[in-house]
DRENDO-1510 file (C-alpha; in Angstrom, 1 decimal, always signed):
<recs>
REC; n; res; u; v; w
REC; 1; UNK; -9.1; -1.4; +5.3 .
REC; 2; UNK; -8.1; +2.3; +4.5 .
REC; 3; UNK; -8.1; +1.1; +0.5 .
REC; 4; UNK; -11.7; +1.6; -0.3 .
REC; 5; UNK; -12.5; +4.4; +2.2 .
REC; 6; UNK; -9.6; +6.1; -0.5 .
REC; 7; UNK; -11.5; +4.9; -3.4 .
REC; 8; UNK; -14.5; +6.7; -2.4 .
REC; 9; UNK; -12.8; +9.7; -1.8 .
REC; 10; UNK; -10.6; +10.0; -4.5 .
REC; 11; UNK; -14.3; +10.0; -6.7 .
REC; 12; UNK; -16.3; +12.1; -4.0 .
REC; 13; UNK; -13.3; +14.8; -4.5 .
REC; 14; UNK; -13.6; +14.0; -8.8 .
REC; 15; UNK; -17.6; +15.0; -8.3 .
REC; 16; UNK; -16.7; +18.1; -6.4 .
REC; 17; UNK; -14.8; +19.1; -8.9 .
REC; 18; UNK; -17.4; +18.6; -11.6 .
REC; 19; UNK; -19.7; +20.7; -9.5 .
REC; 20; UNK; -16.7; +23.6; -9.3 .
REC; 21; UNK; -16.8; +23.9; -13.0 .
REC; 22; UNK; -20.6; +24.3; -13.2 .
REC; 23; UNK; -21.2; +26.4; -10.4 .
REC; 24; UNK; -18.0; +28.1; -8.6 .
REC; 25; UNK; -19.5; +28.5; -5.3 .
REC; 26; UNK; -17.4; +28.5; -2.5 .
REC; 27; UNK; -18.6; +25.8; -0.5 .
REC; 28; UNK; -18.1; +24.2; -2.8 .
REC; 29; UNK; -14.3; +25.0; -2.3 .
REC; 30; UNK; -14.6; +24.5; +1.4 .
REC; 31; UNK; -16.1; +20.6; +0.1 .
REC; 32; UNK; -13.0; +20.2; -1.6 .
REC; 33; UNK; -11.1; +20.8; +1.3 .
REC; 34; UNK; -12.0; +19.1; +3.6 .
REC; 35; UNK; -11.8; +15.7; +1.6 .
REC; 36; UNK; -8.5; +16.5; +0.8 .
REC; 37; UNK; -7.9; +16.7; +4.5 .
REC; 38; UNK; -9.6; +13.5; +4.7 .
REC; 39; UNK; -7.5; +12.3; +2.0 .
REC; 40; UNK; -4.4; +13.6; +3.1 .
REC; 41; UNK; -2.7; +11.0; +6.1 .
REC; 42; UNK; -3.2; +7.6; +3.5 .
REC; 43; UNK; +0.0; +6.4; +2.9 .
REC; 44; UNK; +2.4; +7.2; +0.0 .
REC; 45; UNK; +1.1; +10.5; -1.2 .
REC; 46; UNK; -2.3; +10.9; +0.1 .
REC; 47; UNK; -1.7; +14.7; +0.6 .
REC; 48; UNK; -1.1; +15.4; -3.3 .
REC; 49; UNK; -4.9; +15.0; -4.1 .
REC; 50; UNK; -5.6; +18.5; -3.4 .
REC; 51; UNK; -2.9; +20.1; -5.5 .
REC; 52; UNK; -3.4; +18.2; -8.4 .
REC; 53; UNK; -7.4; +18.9; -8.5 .
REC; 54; UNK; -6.3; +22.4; -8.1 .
REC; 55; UNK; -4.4; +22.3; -10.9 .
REC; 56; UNK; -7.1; +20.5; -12.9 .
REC; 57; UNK; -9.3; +23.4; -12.2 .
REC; 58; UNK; -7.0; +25.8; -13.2 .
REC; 59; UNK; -6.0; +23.8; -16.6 .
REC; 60; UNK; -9.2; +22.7; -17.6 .
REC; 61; UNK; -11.5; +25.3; -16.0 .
REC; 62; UNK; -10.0; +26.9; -19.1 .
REC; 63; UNK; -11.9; +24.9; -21.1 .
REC; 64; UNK; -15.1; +26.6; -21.3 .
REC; 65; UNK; -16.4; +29.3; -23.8 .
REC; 66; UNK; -14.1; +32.1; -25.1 .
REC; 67; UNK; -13.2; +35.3; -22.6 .
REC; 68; UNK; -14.9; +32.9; -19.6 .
REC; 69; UNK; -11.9; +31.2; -19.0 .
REC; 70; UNK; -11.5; +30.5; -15.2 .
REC; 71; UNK; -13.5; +33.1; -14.0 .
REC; 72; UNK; -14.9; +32.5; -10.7 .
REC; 73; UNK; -12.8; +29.6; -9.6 .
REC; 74; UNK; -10.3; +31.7; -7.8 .
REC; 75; UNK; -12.1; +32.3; -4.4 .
REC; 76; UNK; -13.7; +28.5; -4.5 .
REC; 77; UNK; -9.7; +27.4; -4.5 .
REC; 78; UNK; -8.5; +29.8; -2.4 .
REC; 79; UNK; -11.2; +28.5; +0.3 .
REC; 80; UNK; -10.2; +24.9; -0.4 .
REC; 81; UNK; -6.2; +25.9; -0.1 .
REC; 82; UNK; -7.2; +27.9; +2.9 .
REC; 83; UNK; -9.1; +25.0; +4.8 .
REC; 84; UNK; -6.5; +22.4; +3.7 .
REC; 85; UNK; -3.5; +24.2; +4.8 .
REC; 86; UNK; -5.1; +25.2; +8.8 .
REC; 87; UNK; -6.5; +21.6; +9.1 .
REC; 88; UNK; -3.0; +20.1; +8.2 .
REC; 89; UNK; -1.0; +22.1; +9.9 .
REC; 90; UNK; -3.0; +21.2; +12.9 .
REC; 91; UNK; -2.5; +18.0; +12.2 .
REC; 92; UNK; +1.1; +17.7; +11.7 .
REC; 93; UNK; +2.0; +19.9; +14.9 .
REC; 94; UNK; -0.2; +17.7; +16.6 .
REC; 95; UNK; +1.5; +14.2; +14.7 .
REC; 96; UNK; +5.0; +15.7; +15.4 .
REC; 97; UNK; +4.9; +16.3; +18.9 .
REC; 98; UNK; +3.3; +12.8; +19.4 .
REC; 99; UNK; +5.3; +11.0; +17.8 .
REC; 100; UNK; +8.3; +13.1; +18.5 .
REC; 101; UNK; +9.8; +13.0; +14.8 .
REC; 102; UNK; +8.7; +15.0; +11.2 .
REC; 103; UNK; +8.9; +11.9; +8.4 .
REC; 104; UNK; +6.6; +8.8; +9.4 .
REC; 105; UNK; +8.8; +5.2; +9.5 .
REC; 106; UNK; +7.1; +3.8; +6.6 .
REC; 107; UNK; +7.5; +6.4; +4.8 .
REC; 108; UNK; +11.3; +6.4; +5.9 .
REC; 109; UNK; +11.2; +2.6; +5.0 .
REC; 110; UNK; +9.1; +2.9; +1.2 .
REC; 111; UNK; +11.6; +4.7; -0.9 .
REC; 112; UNK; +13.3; +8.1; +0.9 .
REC; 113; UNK; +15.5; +6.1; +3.5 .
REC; 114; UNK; +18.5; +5.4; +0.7 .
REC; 115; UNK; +19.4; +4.4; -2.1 .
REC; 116; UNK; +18.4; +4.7; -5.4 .
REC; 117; UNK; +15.0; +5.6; -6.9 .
REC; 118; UNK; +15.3; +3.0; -9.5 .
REC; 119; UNK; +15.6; +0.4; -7.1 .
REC; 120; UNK; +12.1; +1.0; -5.5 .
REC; 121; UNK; +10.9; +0.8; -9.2 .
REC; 122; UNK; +12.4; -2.1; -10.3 .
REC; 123; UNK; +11.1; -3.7; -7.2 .
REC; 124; UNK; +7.9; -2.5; -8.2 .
REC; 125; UNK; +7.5; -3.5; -11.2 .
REC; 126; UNK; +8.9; -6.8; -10.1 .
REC; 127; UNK; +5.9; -7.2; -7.8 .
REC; 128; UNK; +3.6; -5.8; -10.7 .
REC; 129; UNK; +4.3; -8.3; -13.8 .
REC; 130; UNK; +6.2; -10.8; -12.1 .
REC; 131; UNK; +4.8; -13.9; -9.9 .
REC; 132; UNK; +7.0; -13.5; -6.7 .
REC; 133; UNK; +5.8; -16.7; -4.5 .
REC; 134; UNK; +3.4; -19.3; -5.3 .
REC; 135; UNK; +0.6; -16.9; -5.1 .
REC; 136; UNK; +0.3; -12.8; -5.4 .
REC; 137; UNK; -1.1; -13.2; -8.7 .
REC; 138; UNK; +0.5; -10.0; -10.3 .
REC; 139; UNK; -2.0; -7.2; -11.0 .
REC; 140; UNK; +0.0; -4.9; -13.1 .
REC; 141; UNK; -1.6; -6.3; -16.5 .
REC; 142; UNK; -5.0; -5.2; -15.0 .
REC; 143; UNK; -3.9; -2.0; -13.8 .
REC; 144; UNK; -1.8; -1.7; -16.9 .
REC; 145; UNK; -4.7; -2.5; -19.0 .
REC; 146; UNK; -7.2; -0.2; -17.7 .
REC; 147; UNK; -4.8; +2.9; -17.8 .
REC; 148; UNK; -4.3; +2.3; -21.8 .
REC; 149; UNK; -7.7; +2.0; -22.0 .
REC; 150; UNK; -8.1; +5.0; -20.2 .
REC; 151; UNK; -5.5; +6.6; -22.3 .
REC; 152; UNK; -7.1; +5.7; -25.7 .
REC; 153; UNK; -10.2; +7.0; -24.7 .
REC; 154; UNK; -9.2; +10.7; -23.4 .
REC; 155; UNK; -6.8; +10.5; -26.7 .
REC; 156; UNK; -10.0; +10.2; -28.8 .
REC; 157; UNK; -11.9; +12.2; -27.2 .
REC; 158; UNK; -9.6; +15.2; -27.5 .
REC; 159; UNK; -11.3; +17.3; -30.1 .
REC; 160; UNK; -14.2; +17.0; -27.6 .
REC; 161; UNK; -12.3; +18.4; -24.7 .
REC; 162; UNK; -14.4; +21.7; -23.7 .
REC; 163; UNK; -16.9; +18.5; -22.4 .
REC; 164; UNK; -14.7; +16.5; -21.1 .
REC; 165; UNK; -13.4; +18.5; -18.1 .
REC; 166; UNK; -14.4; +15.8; -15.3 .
REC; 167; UNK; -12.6; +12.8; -17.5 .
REC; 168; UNK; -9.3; +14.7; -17.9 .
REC; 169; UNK; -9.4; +15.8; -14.4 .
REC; 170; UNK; -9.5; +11.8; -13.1 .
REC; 171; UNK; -7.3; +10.8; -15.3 .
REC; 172; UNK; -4.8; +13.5; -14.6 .
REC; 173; UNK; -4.9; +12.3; -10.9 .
REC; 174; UNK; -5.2; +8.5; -11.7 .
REC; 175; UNK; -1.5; +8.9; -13.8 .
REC; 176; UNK; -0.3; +11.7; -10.7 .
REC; 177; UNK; -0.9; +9.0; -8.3 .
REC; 178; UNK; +0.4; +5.8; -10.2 .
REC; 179; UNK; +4.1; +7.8; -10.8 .
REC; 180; UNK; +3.9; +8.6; -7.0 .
REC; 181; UNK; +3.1; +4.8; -5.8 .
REC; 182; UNK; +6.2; +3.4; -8.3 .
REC; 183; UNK; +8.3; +5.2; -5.9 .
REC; 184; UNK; +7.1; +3.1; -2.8 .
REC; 185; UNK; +7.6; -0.5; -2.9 .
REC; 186; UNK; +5.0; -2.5; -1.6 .
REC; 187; UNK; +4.4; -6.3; -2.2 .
REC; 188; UNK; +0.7; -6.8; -1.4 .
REC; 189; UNK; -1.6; -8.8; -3.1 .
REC; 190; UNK; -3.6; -7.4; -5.4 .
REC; 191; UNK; -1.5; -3.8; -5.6 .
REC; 192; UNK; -3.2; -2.6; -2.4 .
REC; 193; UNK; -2.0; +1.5; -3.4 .
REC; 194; UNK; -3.3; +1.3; -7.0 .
REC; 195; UNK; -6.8; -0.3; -6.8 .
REC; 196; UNK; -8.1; +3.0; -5.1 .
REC; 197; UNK; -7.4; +4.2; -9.2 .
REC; 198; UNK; -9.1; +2.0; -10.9 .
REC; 199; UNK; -12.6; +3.9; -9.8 .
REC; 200; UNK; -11.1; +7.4; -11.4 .
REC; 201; UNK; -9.7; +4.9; -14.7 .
REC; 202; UNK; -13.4; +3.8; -15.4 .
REC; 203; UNK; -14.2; +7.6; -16.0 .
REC; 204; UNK; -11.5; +8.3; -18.9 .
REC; 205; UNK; -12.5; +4.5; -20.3 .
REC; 206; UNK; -15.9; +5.4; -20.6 .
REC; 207; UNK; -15.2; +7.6; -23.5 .
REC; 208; UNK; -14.5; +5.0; -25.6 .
REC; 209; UNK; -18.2; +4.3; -25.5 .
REC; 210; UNK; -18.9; +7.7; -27.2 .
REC; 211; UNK; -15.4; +7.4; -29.8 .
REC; 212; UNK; -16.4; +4.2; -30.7 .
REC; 213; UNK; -20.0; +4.9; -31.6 .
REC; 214; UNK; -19.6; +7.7; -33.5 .
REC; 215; UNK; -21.8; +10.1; -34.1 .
REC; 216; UNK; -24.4; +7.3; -36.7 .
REC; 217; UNK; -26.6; +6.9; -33.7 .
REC; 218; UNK; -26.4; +3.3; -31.4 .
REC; 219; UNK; -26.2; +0.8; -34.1 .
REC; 220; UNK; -25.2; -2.7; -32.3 .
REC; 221; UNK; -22.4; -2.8; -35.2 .
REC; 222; UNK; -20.9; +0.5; -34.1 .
REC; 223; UNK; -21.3; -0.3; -29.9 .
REC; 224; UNK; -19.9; -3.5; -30.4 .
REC; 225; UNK; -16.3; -2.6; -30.1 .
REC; 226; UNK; -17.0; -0.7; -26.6 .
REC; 227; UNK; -19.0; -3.8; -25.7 .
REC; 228; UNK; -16.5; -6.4; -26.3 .
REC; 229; UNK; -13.7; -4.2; -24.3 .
REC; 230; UNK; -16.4; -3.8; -21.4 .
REC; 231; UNK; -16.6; -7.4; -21.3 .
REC; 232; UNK; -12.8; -8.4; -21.3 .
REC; 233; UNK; -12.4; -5.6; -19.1 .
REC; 234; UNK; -15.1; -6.7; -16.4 .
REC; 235; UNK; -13.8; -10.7; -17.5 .
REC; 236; UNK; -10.8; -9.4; -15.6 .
REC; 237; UNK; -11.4; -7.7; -12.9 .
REC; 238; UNK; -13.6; -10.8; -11.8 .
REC; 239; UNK; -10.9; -12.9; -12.0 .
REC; 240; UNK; -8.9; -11.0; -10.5 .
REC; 241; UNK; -11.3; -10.4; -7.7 .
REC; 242; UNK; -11.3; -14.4; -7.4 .
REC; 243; UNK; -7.6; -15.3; -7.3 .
REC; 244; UNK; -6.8; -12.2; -4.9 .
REC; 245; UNK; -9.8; -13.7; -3.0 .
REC; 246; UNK; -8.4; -17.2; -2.8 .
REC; 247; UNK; -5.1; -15.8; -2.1 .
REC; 248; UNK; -5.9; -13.5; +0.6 .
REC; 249; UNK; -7.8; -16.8; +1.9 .
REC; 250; UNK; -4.5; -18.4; +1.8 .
REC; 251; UNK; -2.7; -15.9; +3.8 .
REC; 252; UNK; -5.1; -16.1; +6.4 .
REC; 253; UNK; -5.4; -19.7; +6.9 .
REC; 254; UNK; -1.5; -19.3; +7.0 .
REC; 255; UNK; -1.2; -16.3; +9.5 .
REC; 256; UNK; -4.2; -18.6; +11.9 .
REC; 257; UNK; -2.2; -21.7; +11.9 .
REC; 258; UNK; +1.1; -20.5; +12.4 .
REC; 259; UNK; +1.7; -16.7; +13.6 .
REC; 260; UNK; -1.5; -16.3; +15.9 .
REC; 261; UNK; -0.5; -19.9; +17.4 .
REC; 262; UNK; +3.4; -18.7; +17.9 .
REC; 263; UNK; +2.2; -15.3; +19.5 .
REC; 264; UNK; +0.2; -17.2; +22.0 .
REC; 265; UNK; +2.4; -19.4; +23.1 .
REC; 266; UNK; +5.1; -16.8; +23.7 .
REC; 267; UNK; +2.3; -15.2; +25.7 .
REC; 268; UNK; +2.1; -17.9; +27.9 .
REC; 269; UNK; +5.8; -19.3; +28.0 .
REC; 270; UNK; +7.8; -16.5; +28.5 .
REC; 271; UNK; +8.1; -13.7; +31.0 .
REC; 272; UNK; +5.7; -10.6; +30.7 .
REC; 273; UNK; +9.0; -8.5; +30.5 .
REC; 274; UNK; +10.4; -9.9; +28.0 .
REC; 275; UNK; +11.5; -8.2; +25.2 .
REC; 276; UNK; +10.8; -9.5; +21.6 .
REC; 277; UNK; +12.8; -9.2; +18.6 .
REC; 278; UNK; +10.8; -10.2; +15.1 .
REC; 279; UNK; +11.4; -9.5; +11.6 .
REC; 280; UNK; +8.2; -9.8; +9.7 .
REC; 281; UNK; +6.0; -8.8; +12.5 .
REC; 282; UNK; +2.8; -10.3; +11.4 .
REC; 283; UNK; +0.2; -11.1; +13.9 .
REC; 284; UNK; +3.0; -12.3; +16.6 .
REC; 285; UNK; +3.2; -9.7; +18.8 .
REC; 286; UNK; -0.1; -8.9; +19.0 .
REC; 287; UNK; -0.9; -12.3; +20.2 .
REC; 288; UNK; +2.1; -12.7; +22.7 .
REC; 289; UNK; +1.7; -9.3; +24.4 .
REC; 290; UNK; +4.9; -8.3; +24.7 .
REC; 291; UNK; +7.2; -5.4; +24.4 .
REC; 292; UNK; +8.4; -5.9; +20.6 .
REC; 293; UNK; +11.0; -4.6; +18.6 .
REC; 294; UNK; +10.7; -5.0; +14.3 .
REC; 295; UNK; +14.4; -6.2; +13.1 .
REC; 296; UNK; +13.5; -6.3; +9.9 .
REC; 297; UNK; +16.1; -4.9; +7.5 .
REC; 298; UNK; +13.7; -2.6; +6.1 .
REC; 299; UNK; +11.7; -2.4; +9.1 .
REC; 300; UNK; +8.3; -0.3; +9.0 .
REC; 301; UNK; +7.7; +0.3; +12.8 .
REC; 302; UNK; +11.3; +0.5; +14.4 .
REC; 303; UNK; +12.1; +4.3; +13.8 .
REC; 304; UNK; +16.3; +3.7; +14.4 .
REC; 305; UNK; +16.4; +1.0; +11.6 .
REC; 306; UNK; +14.1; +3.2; +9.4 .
REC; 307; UNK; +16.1; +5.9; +9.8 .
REC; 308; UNK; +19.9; +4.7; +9.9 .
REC; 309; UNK; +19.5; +1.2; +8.5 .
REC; 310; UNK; +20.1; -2.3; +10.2 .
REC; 311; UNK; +23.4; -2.8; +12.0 .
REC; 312; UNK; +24.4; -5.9; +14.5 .
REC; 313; UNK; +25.3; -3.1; +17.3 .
REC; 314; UNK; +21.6; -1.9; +17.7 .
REC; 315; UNK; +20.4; -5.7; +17.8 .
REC; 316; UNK; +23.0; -5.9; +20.9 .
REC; 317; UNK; +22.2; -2.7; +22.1 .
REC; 318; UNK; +18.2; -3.6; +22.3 .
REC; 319; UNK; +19.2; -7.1; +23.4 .
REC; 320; UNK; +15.8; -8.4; +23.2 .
REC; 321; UNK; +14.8; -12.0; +25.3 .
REC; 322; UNK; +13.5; -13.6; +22.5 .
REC; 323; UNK; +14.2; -13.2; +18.4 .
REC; 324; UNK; +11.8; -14.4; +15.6 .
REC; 325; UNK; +14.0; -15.0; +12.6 .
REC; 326; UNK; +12.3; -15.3; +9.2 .
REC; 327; UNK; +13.5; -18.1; +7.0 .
REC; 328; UNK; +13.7; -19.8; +3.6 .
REC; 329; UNK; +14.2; -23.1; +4.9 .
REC; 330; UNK; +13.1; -25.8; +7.7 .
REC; 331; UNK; +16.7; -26.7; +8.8 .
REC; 332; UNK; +19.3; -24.2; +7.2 .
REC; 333; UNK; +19.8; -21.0; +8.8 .
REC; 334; UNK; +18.5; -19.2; +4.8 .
REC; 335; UNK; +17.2; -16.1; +6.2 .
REC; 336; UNK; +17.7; -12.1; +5.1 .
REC; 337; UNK; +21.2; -11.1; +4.2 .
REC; 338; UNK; +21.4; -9.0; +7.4 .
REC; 339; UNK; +20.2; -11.6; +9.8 .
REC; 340; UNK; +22.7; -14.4; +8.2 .
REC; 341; UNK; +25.3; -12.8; +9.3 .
REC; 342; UNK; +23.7; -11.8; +12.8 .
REC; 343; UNK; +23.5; -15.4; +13.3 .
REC; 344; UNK; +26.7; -16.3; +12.4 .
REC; 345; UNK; +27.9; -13.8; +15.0 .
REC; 346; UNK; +30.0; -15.6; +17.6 .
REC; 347; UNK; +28.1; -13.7; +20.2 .
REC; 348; UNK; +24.4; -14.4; +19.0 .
REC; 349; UNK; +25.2; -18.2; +19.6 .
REC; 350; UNK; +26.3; -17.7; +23.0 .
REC; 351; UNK; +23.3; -15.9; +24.0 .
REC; 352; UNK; +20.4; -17.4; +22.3 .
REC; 353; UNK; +19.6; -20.9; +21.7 .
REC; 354; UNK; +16.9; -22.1; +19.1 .
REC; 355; UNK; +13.6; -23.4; +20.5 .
REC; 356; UNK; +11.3; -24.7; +17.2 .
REC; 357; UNK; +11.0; -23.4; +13.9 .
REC; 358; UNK; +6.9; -21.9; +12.5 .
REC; 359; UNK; +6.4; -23.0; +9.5 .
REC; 360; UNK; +4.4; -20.5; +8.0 .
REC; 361; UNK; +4.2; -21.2; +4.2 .
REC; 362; UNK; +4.6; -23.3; +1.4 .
REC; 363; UNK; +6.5; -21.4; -0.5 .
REC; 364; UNK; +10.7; -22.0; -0.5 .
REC; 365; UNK; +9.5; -23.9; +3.4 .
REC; 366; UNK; +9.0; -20.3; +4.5 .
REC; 367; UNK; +9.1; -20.2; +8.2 .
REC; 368; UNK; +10.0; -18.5; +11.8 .
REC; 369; UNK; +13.2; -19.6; +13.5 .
REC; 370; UNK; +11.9; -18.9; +17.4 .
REC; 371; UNK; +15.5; -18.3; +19.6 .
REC; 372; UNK; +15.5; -17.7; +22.8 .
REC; 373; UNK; +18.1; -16.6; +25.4 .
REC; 374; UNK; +20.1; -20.0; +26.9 .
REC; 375; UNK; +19.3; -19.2; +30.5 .
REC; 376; UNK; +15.6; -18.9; +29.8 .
REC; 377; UNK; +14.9; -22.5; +31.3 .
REC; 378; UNK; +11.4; -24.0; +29.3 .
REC; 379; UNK; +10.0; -27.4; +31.0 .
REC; 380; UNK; +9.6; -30.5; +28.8 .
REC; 381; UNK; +5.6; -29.4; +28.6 .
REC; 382; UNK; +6.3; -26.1; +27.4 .
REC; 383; UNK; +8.7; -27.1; +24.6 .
REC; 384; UNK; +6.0; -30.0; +24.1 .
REC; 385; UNK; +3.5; -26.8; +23.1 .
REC; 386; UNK; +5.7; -25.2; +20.6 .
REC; 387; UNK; +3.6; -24.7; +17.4 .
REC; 388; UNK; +4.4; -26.3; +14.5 .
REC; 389; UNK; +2.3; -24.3; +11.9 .
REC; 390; UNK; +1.9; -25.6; +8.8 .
REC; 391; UNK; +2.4; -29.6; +8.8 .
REC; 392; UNK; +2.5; -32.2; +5.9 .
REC; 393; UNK; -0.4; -34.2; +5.7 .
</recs>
């Protein structure tokens, strides 16, 4: 989706900058600004591209021949801050009175809603080294990988730095960018927020090529170092590319048999009016058309939760028609900490009465508990139709 539309920019805005140290126009500036603009509303940090490149010209645009210094940069920058700041500000006026509120949920919901920092890291890194269901290959050994790579390169390359301007300036915002993404937990597969980096990593690792050669000329003896890391390194990224392939595979044979199948037959089972209450949103309520609300305990769309956190009153208070429960288990009520107790909740049981449970992976019997309120009256046909999602063969 947005992820490789990021990649490109991230390198488009690394080329500009190349250009800015060569030939300090101020169009050049003005190019600059607007793909930070265009950069600016990803999520988790998008708007920090901008400053840091800034302060890459600044720093390294230093790095040119005695009493130069950075000379000529200021009114490229100044265009570039200039056109950056009236296009965002537009933007954010605009996004504000739309959406009626300054922080966006998910952002509310990735690491600034509570608690402590080092929570959202530990999650993190959890997700990075650490297999957390029977796929989601962790990806922070790649990543990991890459950056040291990166690292030994630019470390070896120091004494050459004058030439090195563009390298130090993606690597800079490569390392700016993974310290900004620990800070928002996200369980994707593949590391969704930190493959956009790996474009800008390739620039810094390509100094090893020069390092590693030295300066004897392209003997096969003194290349073959760089040539064997280039290998492993490509060896895995195409494996990687494979597993997240067959993963992603996974996940939508999974979402096709069991959440497109459950929103459709809400959609033609209950009332239009109904309201629906889902944790896990998923495909659902695309499918089943109605008004939805997302209970998740760290919901991502559901601006009261994201803002003052999950409480049994606002379920009451929204008192949806129908609530989607997501579960560890086929037959025991195993489901998030907050919605355990919701259904243990005297009054929960005397509104809503279970209808089927979605199985919807493999993994720990993963499922959707589907309740619905006990007056909602569902004919031996309908309750015939509920889908079963993933089956045993």
């Amino acid at each position: 989706m947005e992820t490789s539309l990021f990649a490109a920019l991230l390198l488009a805005a690394v080329l500009v900058v190349d250009y800015l140290f060569e030939l300090r126009m101020v169009w050049l500036g003005l190019a600059l600004g607007l793909i930070g603009v265009a950069l600016a509303p990803h999520p988790s940090g998008g708007s920090r591209a901008l400053p840091v490149l800034v302060v890459a010209l600044l720093v390294f645009g230093r790095w040119t021949a005695p009493g130069d210094k950075v000379r000529g940069l200021g009114r490229p920058i100044l265009a570039a801050l200039a056109l950056y700041a009236v296009l965002l500000i537009g933007y954010h006026l605009w996004r504000v009175s739309y959406f009626d509120a300054f922080w966006p949920t998910p952002f509310l919901s990735k690491g600034v809603g509570g608690g402590l920092p080092v929570d959202t890291w530990i999650t993190n890194l959890r997700n990075l080294f650490i297999r957390q269901t029977h796929y989601y290959v962790p990806f922070g050994y790649y990543y990991g990988a890459l950056a040291l790579l990166a690292l030994v390169g630019a470390a070896l390359g120091f004494s050459r730095r004058q030439a090195l301007r563009v390298e130090y300036t993606a690597l800079l915002l490569a390392l700016v960018y993974g310290a900004v993404y620990l800070n928002f937990a996200d369980w994707m597969p593949g590391g969704r927020y930190l493959a956009p980096l790996v474009g800008l990593l390739l620039v810094p690792f390509s100094l090893l090529a020069a390092e590693l050669r030295g300066t004897g000329g392209s003997n096969w003896r003194e290349v073959l170092p760089f040539t064997l890391i280039s290998f492993l390194l490509v060896a895995m990224s195409l494996s990687g590319v494979a597993v997240l392939r067959n993963e992603s595979l996974r996940l939508q044979t999974s979402t096709a048999v069991s959440l497109v199948p459950l929103g459709q037959w809400l959609h033609d089972t209950v009332p239009a009016d109904s309201v629906l209450a889902i944790s896990d949103v998923g495909a659902t309520p695309y499918y089943a058309r109605l008004k939805t609300v997302d209970i998740n305990p760290d919901s991502l769309t559901d601006r009261h939760i994201a803002e003052n956190g999950w409480s049994r009153d606002y379920f009451f208070a929204v008192d949806p028609d129908v609530v989607v429960l997501t579960a560890f288990s086929l037959d025991k009520p195993d489901f998030y900490g907050a919605h355990e107790e919701l259904y243990a909740e005297p009054q929960f049981q005397a509104i809503y009465t279970r209808v089927g449970v979605v199985r919807n992976d493999w993994y720990q019997d993963r499922s959707y508990w589907v309740f619905v309120r006990q007056n909602m009256n569902l004919s031996p046909e309908q309750m015939a139709s509920f889908p079963a999602g993933l089956t045993k063969q």
